[in-house]
Kinemage of the C-alpha trace (Angstrom):
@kinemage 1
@onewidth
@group {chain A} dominant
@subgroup {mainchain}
@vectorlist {calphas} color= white
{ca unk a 1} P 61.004 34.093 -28.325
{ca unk a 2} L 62.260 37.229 -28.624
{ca unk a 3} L 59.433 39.118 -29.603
{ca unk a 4} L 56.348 38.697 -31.959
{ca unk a 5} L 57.808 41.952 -34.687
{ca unk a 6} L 60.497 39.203 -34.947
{ca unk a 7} L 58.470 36.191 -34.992
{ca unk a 8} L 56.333 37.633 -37.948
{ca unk a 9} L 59.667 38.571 -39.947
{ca unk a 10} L 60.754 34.677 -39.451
{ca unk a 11} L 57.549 34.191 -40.487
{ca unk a 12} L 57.848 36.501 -43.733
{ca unk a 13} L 60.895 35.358 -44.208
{ca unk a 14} L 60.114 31.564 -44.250
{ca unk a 15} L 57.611 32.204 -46.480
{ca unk a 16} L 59.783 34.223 -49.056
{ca unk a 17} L 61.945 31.375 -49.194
{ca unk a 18} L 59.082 28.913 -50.835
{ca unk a 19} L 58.057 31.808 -52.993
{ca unk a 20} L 61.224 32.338 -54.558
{ca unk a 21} L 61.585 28.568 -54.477
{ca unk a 22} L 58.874 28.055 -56.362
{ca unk a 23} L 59.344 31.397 -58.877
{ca unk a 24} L 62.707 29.751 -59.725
{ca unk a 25} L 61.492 26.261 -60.313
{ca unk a 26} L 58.788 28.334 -62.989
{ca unk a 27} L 61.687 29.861 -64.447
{ca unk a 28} L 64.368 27.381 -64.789
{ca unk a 29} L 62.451 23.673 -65.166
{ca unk a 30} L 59.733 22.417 -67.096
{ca unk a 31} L 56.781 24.726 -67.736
{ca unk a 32} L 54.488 20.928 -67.357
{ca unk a 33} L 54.495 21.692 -64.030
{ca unk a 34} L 53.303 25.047 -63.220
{ca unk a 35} L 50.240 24.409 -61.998
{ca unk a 36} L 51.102 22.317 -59.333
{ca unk a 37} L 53.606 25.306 -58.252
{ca unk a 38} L 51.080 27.982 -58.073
{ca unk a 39} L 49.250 25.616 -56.006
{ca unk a 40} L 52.282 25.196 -53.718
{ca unk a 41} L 53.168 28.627 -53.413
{ca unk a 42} L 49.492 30.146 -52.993
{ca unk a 43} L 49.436 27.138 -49.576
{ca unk a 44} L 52.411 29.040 -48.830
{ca unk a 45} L 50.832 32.640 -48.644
{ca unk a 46} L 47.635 30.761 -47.071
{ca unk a 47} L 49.674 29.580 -44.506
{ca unk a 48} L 51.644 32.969 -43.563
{ca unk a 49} L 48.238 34.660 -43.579
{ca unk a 50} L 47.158 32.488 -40.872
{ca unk a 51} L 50.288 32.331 -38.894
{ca unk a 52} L 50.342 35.736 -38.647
{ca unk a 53} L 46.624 35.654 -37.333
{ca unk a 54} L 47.870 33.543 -34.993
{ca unk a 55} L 50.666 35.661 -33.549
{ca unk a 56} L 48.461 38.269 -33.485
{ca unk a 57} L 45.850 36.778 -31.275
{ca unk a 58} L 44.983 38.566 -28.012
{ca unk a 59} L 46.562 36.243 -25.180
{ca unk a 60} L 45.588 38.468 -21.768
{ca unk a 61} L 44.503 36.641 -19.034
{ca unk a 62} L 46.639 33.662 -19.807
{ca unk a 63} L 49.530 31.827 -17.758
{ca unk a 64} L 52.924 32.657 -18.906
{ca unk a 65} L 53.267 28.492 -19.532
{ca unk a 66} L 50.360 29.061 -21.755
{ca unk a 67} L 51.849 31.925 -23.576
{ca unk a 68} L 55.195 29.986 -24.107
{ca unk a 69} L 52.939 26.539 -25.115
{ca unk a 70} L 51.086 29.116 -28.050
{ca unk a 71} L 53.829 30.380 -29.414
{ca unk a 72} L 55.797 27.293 -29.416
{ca unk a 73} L 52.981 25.347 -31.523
{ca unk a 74} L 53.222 27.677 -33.652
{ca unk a 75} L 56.842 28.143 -34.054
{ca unk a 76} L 56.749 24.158 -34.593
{ca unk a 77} L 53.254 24.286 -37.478
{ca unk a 78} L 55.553 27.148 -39.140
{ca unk a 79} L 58.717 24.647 -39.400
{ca unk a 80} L 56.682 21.575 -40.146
{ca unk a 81} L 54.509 23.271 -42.690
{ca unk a 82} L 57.803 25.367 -44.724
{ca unk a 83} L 59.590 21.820 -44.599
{ca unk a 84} L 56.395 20.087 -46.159
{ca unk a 85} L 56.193 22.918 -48.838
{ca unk a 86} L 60.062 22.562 -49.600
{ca unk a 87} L 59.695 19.102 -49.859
{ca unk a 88} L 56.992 18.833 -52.276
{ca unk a 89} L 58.470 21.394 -54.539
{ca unk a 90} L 62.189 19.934 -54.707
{ca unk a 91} L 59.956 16.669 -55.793
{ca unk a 92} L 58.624 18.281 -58.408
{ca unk a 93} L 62.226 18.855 -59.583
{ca unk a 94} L 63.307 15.988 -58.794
{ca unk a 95} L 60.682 14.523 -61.141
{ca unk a 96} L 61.966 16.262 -64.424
């Protein structure tokens, strides 16, 4: 990792992408729907808030293995979590 400013724009940027994923399936599909997509998108600014809690943490007095390890789960919950999200709302496309 280059360095957390960056991290936290991947992070911002990740999440952007499920936003306006989800702002465009409100606009262009079935209005039946909506609900489940404010759902979807307000997991998605849940889960930025806390990823950027995570970055954030205080990690002095730790190994640089441990460091790496942190950062790397999280990196990995961040990926998981956006393809989840992504998933679930191309379903509810799908499903029109």
């Amino acid at each position: 990792m280059a360095s957390r400013r960056n991290f936290k724009k991947d992070i911002n940027f990740l999440t952007n992408e499920i936003l306006m994923r989800g702002m465009i399936h409100l606009n262009f599909f079935d209005r039946t729907k909506s609900e489940e997509v404010y759902v979807l998108m307000n997991e998605a600014a849940a889960a930025r808030n806390n990823y950027i809690a995570r970055v954030n943490e205080k990690l002095s007095g730790k190994t640089a293995n441990e460091i790496k390890s942190h950062y790397k789960s999280i990196y990995d919950d961040l990926l998981n979590s956006t393809h989840k999200l992504l998933g679930e709302i191309d379903q509810l496309e799908e499903a029109i």
